[in-house]
N, CA, C and O atoms as a GROMACS GRO file, in nm:
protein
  548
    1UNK      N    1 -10.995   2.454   0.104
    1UNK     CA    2 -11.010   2.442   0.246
    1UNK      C    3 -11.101   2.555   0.295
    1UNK      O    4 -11.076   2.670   0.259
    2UNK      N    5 -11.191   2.532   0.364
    2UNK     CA    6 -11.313   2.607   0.441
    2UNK      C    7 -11.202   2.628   0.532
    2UNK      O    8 -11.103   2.562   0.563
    3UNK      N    9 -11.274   2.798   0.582
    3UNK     CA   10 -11.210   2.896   0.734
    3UNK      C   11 -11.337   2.870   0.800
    3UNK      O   12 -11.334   2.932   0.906
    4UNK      N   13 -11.474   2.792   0.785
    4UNK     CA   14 -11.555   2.827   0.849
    4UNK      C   15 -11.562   2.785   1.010
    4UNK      O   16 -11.662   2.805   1.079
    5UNK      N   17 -11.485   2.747   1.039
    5UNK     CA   18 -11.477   2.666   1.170
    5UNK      C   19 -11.330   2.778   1.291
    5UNK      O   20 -11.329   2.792   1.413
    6UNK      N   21 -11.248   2.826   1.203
    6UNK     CA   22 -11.195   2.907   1.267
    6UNK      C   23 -11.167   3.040   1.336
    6UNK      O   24 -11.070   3.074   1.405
    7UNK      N   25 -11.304   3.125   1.291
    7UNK     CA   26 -11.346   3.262   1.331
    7UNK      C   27 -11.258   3.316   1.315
    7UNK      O   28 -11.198   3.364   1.411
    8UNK      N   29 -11.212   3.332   1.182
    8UNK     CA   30 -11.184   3.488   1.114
    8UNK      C   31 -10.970   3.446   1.141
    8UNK      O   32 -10.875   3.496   1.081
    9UNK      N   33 -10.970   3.380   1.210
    9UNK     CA   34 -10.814   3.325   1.255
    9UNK      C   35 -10.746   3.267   1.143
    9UNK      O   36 -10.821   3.212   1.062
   10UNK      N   37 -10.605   3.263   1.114
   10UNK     CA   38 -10.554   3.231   0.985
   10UNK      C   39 -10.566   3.071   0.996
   10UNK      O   40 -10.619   2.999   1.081
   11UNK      N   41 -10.478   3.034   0.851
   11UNK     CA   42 -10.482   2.897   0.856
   11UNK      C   43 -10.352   2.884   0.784
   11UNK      O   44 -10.336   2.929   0.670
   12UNK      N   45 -10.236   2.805   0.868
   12UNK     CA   46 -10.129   2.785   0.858
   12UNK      C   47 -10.045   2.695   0.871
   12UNK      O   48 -10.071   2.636   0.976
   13UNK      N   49  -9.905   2.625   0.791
   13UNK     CA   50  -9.827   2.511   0.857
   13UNK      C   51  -9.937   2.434   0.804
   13UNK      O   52 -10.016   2.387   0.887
   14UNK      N   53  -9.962   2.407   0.652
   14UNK     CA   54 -10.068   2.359   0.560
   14UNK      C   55  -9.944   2.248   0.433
   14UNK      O   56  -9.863   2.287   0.349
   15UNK      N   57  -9.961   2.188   0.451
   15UNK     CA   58  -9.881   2.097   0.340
   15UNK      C   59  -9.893   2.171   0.194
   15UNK      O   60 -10.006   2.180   0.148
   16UNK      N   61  -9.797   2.218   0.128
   16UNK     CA   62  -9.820   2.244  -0.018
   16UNK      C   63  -9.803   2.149  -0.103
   16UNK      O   64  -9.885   2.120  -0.190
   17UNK      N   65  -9.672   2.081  -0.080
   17UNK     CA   66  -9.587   2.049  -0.150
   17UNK      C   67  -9.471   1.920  -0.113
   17UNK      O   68  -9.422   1.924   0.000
   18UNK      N   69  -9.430   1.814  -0.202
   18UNK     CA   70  -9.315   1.785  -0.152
   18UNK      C   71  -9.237   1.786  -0.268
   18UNK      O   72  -9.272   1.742  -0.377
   19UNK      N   73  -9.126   1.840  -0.240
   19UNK     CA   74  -9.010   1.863  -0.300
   19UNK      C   75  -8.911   1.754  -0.318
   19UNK      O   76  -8.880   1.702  -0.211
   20UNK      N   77  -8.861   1.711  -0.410
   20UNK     CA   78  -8.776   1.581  -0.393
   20UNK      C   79  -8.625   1.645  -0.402
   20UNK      O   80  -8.604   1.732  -0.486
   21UNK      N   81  -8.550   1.614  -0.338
   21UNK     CA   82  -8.453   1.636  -0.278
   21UNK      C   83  -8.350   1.524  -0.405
   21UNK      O   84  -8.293   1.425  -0.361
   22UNK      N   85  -8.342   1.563  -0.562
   22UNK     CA   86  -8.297   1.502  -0.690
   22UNK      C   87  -8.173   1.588  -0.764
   22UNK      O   88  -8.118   1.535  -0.860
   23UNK      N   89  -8.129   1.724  -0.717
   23UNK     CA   90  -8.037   1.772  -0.716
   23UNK      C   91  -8.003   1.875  -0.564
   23UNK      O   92  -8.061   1.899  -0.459
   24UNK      N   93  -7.860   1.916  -0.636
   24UNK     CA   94  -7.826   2.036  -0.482
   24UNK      C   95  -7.872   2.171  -0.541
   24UNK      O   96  -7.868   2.256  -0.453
   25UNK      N   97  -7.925   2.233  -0.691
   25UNK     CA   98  -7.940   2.314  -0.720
   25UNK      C   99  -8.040   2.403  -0.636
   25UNK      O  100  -8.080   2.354  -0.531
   26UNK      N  101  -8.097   2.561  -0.680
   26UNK     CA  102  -8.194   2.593  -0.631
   26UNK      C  103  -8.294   2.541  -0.626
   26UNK      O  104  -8.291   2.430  -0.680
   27UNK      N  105  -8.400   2.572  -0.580
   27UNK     CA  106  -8.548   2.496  -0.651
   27UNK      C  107  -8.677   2.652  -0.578
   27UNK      O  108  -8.700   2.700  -0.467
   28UNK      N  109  -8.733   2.681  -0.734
   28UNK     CA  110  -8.828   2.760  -0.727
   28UNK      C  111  -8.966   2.768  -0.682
   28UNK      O  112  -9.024   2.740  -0.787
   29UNK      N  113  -9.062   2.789  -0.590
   29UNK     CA  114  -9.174   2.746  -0.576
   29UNK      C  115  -9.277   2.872  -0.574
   29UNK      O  116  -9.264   2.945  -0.476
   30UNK      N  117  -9.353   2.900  -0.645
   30UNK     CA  118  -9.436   2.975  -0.639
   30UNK      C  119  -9.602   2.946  -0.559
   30UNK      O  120  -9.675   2.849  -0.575
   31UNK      N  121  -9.615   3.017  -0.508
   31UNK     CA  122  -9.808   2.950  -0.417
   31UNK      C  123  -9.876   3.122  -0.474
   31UNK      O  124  -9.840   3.238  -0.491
   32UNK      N  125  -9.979   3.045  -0.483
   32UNK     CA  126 -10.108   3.170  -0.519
   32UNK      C  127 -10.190   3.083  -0.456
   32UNK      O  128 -10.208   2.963  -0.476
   33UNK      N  129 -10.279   3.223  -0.309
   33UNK     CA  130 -10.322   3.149  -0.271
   33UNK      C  131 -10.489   3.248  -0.304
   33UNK      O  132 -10.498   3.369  -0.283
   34UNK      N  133 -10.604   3.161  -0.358
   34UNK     CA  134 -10.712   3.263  -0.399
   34UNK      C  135 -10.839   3.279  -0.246
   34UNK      O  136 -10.855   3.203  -0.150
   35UNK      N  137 -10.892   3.381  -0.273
   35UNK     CA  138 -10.958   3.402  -0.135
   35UNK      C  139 -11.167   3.384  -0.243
   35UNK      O  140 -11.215   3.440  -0.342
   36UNK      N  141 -11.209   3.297  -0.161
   36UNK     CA  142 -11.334   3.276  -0.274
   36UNK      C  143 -11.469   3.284  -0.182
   36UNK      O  144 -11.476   3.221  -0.076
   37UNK      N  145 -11.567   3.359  -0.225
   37UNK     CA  146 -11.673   3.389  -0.135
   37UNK      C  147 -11.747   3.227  -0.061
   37UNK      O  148 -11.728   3.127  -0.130
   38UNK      N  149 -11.803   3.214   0.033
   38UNK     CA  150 -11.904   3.135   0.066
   38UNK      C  151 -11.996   3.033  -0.084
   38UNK      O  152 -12.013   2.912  -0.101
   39UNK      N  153 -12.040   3.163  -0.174
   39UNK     CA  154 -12.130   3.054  -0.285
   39UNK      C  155 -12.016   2.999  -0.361
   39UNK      O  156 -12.007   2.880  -0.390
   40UNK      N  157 -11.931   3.085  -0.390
   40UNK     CA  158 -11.835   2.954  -0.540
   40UNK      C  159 -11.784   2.897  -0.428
   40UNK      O  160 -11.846   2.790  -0.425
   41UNK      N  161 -11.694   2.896  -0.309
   41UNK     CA  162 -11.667   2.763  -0.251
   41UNK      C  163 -11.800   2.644  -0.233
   41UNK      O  164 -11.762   2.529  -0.255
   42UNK      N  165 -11.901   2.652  -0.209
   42UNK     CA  166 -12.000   2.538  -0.227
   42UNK      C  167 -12.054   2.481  -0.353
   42UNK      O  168 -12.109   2.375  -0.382
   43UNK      N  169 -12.012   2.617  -0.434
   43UNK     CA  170 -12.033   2.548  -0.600
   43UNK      C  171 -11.958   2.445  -0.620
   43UNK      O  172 -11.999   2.331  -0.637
   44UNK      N  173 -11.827   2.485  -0.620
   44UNK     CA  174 -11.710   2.413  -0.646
   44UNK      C  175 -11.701   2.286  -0.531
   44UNK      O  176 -11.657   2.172  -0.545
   45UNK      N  177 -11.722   2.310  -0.490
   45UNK     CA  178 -11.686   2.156  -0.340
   45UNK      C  179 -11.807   2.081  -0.362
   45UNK      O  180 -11.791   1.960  -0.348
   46UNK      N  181 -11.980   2.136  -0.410
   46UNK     CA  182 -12.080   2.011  -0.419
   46UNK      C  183 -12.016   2.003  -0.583
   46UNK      O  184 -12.062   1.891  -0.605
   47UNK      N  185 -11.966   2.028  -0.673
   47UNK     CA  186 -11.938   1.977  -0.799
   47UNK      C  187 -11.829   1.871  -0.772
   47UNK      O  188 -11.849   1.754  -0.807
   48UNK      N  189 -11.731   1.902  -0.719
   48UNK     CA  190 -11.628   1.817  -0.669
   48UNK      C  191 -11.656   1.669  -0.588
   48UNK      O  192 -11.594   1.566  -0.612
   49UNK      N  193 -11.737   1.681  -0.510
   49UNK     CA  194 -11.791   1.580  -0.401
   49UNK      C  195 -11.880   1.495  -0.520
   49UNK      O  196 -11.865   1.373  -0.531
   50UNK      N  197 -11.988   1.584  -0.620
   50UNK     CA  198 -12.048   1.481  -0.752
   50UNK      C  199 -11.933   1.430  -0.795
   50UNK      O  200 -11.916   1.341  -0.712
   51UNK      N  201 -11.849   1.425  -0.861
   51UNK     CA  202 -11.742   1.363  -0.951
   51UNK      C  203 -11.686   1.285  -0.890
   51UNK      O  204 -11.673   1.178  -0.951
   52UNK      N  205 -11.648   1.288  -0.801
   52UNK     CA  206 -11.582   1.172  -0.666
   52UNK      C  207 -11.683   1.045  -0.595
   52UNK      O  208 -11.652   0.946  -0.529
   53UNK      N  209 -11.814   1.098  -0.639
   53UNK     CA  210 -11.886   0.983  -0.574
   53UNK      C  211 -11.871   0.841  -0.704
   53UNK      O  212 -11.848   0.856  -0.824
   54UNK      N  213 -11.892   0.718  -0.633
   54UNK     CA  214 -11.866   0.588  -0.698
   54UNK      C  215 -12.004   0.552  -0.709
   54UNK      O  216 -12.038   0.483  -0.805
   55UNK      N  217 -12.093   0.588  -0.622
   55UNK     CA  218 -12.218   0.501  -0.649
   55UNK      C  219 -12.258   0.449  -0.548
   55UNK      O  220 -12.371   0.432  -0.502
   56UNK      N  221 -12.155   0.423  -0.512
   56UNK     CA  222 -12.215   0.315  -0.308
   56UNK      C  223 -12.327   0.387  -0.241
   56UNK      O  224 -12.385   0.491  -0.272
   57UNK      N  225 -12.346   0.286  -0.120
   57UNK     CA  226 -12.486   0.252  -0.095
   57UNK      C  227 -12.473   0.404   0.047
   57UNK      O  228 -12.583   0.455   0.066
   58UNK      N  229 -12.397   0.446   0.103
   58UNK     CA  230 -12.398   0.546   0.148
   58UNK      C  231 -12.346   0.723   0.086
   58UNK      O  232 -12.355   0.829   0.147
   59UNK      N  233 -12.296   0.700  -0.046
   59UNK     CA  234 -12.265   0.848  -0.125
   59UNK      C  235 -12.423   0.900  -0.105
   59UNK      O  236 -12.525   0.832  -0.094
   60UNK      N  237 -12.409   1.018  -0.104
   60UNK     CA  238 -12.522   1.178  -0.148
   60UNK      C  239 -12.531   1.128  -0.278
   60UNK      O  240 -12.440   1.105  -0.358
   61UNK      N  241 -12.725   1.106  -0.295
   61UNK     CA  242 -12.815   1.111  -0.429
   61UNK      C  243 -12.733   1.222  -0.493
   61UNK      O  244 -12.654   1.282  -0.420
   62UNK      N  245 -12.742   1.258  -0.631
   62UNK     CA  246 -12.658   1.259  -0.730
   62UNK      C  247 -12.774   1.411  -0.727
   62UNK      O  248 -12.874   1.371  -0.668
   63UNK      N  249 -12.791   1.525  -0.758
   63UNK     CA  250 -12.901   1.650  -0.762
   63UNK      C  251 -12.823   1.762  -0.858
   63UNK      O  252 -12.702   1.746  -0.870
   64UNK      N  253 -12.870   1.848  -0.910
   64UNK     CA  254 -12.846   1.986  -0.944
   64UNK      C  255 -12.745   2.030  -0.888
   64UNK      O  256 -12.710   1.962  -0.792
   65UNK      N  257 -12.690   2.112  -0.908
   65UNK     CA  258 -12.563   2.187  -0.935
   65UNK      C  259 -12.637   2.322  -0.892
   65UNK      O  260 -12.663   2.371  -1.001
   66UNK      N  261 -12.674   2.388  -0.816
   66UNK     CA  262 -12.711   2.550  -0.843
   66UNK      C  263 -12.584   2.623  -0.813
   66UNK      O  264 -12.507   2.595  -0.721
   67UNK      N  265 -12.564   2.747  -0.924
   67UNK     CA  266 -12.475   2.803  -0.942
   67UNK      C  267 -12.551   2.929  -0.979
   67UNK      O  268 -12.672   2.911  -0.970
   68UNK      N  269 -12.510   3.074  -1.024
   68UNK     CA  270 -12.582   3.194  -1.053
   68UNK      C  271 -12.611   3.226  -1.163
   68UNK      O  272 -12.657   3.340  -1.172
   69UNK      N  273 -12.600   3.161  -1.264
   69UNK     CA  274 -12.627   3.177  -1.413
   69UNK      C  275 -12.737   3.139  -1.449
   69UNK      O  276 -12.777   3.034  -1.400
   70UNK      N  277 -12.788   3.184  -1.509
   70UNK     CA  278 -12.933   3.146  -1.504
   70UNK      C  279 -12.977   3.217  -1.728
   70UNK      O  280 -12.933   3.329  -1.754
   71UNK      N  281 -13.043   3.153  -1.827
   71UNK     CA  282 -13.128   3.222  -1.913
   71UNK      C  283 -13.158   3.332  -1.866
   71UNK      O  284 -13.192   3.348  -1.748
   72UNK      N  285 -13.149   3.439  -1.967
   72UNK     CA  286 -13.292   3.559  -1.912
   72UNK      C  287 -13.369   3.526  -2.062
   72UNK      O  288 -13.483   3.571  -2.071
   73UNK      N  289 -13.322   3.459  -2.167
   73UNK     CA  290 -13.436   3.463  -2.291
   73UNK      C  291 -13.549   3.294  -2.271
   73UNK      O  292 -13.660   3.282  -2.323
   74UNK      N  293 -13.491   3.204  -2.200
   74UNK     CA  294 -13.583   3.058  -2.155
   74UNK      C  295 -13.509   3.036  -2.010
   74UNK      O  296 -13.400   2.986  -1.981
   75UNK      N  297 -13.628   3.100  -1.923
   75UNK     CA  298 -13.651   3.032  -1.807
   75UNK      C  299 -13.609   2.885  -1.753
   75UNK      O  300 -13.536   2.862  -1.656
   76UNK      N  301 -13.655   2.814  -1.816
   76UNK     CA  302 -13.664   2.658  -1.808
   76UNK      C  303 -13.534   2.608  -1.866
   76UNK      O  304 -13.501   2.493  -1.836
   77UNK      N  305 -13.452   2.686  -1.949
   77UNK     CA  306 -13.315   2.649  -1.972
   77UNK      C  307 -13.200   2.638  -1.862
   77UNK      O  308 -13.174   2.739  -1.796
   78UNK      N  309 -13.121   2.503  -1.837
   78UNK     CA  310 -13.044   2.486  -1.648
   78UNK      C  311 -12.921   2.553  -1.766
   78UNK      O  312 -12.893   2.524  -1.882
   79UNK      N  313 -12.883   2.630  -1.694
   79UNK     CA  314 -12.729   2.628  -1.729
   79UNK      C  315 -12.609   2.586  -1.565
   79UNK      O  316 -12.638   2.593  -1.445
   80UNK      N  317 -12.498   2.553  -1.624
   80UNK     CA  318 -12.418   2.518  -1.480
   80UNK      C  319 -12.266   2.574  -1.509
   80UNK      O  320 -12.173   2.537  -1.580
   81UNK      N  321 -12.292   2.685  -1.413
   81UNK     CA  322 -12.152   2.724  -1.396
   81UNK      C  323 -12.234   2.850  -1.276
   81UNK      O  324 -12.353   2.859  -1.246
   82UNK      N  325 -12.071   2.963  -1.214
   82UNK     CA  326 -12.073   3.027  -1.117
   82UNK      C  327 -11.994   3.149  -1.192
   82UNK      O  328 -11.887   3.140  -1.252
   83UNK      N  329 -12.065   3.251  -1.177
   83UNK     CA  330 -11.963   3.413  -1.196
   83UNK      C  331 -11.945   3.450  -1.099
   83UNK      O  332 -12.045   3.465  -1.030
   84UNK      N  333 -11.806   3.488  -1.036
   84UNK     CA  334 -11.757   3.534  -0.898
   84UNK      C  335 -11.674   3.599  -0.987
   84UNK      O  336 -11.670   3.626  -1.107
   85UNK      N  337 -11.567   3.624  -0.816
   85UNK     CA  338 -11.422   3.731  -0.862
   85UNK      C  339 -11.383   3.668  -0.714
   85UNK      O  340 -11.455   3.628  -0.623
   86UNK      N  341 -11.237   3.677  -0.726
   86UNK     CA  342 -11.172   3.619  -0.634
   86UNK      C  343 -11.062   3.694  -0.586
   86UNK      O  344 -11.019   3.786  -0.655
   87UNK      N  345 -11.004   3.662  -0.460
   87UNK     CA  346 -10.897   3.782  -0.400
   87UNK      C  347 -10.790   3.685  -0.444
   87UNK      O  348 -10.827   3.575  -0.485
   88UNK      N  349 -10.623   3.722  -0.437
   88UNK     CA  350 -10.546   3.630  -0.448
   88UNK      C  351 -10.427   3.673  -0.437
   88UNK      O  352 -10.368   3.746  -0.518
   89UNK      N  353 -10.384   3.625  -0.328
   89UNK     CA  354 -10.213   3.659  -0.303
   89UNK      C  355 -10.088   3.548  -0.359
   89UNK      O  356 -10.102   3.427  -0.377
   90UNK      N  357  -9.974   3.625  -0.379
   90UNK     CA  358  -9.898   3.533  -0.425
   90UNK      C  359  -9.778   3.509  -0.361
   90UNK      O  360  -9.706   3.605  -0.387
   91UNK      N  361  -9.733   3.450  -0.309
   91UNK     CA  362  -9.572   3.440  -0.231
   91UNK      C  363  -9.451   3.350  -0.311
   91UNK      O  364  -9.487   3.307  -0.420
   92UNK      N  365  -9.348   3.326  -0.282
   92UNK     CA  366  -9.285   3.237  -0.301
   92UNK      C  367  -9.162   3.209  -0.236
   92UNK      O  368  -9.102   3.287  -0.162
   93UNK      N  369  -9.112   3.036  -0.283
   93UNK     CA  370  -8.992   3.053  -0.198
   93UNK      C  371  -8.871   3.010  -0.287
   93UNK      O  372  -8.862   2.954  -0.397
   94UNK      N  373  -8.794   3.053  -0.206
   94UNK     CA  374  -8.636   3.015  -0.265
   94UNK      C  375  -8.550   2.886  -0.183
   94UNK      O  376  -8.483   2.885  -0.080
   95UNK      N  377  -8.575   2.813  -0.250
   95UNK     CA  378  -8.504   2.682  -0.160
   95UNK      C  379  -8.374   2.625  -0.240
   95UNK      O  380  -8.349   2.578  -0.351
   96UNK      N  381  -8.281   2.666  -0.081
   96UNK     CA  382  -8.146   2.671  -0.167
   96UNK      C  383  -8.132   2.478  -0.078
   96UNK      O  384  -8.137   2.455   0.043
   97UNK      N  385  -8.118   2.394  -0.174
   97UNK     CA  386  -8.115   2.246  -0.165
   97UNK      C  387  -7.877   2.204  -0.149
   97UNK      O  388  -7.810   2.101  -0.141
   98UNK      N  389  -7.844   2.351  -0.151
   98UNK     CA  390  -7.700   2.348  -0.105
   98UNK      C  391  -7.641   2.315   0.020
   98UNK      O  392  -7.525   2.285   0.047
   99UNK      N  393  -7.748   2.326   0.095
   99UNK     CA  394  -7.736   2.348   0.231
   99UNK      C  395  -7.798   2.177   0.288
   99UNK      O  396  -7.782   2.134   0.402
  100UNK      N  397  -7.881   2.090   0.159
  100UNK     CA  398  -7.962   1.980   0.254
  100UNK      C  399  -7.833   1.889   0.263
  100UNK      O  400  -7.738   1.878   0.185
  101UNK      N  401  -7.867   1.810   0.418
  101UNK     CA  402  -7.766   1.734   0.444
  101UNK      C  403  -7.757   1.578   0.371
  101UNK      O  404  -7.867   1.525   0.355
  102UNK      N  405  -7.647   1.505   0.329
  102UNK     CA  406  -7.706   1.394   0.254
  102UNK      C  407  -7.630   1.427   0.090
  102UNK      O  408  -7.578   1.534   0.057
  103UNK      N  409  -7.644   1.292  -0.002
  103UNK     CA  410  -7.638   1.322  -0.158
  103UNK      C  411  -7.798   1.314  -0.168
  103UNK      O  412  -7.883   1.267  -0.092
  104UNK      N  413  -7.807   1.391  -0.318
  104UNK     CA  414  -7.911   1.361  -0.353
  104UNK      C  415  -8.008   1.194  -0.358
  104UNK      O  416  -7.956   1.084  -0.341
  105UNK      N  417  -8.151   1.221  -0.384
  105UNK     CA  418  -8.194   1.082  -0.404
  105UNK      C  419  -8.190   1.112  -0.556
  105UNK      O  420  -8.192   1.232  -0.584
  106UNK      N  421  -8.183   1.008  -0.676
  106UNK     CA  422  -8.246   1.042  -0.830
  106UNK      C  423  -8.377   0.976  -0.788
  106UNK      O  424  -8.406   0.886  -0.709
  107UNK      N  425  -8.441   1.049  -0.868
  107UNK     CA  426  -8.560   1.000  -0.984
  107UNK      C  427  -8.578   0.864  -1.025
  107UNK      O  428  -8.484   0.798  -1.068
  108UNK      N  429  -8.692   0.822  -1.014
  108UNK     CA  430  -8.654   0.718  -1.171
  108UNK      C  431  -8.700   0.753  -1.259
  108UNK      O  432  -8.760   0.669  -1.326
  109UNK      N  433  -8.695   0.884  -1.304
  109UNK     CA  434  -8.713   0.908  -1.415
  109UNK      C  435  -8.658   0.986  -1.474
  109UNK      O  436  -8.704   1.058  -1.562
  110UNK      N  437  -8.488   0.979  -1.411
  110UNK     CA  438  -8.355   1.076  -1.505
  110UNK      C  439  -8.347   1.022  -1.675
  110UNK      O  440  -8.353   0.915  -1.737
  111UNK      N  441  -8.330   1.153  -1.701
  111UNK     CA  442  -8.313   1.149  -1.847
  111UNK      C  443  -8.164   1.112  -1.881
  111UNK      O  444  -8.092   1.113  -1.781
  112UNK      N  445  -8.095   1.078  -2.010
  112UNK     CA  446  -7.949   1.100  -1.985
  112UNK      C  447  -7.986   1.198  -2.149
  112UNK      O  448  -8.077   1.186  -2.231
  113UNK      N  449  -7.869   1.289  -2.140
  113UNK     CA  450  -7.901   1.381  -2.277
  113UNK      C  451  -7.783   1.361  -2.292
  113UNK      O  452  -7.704   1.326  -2.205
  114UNK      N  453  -7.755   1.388  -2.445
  114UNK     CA  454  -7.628   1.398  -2.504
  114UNK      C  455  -7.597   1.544  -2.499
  114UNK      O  456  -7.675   1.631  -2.461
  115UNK      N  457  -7.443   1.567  -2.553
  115UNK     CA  458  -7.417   1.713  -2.565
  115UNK      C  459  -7.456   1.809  -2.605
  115UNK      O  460  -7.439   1.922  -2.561
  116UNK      N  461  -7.531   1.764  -2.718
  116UNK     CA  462  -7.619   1.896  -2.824
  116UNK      C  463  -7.688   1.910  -2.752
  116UNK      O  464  -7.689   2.029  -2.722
  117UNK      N  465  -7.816   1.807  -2.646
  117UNK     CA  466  -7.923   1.853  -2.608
  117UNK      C  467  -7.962   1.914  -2.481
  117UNK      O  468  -8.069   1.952  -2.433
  118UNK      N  469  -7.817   1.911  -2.435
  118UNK     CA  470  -7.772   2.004  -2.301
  118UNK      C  471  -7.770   2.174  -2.327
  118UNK      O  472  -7.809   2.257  -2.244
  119UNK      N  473  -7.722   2.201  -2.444
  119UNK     CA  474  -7.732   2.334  -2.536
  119UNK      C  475  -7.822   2.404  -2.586
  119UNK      O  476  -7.798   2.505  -2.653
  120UNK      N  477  -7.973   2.346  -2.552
  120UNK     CA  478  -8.033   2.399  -2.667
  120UNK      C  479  -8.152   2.519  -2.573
  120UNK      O  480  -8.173   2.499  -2.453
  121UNK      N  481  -8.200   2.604  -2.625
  121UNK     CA  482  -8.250   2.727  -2.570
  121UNK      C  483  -8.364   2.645  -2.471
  121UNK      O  484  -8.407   2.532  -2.495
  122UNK      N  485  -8.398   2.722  -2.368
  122UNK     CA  486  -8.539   2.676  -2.302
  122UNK      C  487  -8.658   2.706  -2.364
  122UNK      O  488  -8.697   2.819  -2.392
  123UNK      N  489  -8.717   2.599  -2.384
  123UNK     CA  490  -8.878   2.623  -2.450
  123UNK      C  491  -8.992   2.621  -2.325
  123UNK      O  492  -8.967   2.657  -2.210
  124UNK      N  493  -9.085   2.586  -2.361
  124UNK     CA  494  -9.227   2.601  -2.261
  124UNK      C  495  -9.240   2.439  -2.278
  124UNK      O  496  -9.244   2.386  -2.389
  125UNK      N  497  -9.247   2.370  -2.166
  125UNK     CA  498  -9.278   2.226  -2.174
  125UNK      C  499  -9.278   2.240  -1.989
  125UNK      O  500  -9.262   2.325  -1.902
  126UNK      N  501  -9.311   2.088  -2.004
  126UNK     CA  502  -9.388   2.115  -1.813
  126UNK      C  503  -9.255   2.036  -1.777
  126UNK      O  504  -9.284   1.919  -1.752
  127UNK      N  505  -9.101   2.065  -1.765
  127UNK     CA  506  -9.041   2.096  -1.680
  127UNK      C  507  -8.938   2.198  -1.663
  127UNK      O  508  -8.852   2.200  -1.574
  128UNK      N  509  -8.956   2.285  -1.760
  128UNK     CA  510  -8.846   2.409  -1.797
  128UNK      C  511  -8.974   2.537  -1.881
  128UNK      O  512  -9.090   2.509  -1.913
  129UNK      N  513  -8.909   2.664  -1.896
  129UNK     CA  514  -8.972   2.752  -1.960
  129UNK      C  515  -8.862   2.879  -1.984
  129UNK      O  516  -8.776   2.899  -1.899
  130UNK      N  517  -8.870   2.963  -2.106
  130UNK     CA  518  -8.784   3.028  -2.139
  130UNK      C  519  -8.833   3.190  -2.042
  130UNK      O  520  -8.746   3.276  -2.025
  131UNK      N  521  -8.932   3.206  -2.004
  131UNK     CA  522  -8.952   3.299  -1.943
  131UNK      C  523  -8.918   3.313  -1.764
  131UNK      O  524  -8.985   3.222  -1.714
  132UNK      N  525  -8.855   3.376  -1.669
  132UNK     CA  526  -8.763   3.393  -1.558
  132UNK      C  527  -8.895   3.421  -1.508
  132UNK      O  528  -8.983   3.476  -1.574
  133UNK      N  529  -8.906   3.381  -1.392
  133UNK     CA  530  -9.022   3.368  -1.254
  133UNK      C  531  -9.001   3.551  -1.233
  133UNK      O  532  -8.939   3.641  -1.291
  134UNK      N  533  -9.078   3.541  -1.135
  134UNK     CA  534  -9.103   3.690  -1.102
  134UNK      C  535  -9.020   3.735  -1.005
  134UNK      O  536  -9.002   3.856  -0.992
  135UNK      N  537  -8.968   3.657  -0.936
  135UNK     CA  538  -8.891   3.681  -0.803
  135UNK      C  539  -8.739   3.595  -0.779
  135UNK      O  540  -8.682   3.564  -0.674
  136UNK      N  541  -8.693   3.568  -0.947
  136UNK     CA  542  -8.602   3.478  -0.969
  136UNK      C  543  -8.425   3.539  -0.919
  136UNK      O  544  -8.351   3.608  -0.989
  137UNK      N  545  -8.402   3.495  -0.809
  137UNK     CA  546  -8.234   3.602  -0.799
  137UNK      C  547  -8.160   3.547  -0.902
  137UNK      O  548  -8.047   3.590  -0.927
   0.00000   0.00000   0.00000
């Protein structure tokens, strides 16, 4: 999201997330939010806007990519990418789902586990991890 339209004023009350409301447990959310100069936001948004176009008869002609990388041994060599550095804050929240009014909704996509596999240590897979968040009570 471009600030360019808001003079220097924050930007807030921004959708992150929806949370499904599938148990009463806690639920962890971490946001990092990165702060990115003027050129990599237009790098990144005309690369983005190429990949998204279909072809139709009103999309932006299809052009170069300029980004800051450039050969210094062949001139005439395109390379495509951007070297920046970026600012980046991190917050998070604690959403205690004890308090929402209602039973839960499920999923359709509850698992049922047997006993052993209720027991077994946390690994790294994309819905659990053995390592504790940073700000975990």
């Amino acid at each position: 999201m471009s600030d360019v339209n808001i003079n220097g004023n924050s930007i807030s009350r921004q959708l992150i997330e929806r949370v499904p409301y599938d148990a009463s447990t806690r639920y962890y959310v971490e946001i990092t939010q990165q702060l990115l100069s003027a050129g990599i936001y237009k790098f990144f948004k005309t690369a983005s806007q190429q990949v998204q176009n279909t072809g139709g008869l009103f999309d932006a002609a299809p052009g170069s990519i300029g980004g800051n990388i450039h050969s210094t041994s062949n001139t005439g060599l395109k390379a495509y990418g951007y070297f920046g550095a970026v600012g980046e804050s991190v917050g998070y929240l604690l959403i205690d789902r004890n308090k929402a009014v209602g039973a839960p909704v499920p999923t359709a996509d509850v698992a049922v586990l047997n006993s052993l596999a209720a027991c077994v240590e946390c690994e790294n897979s994309q819905y659990r991890t053995p390592i504790k968040p940073r700000w975990w009570q």
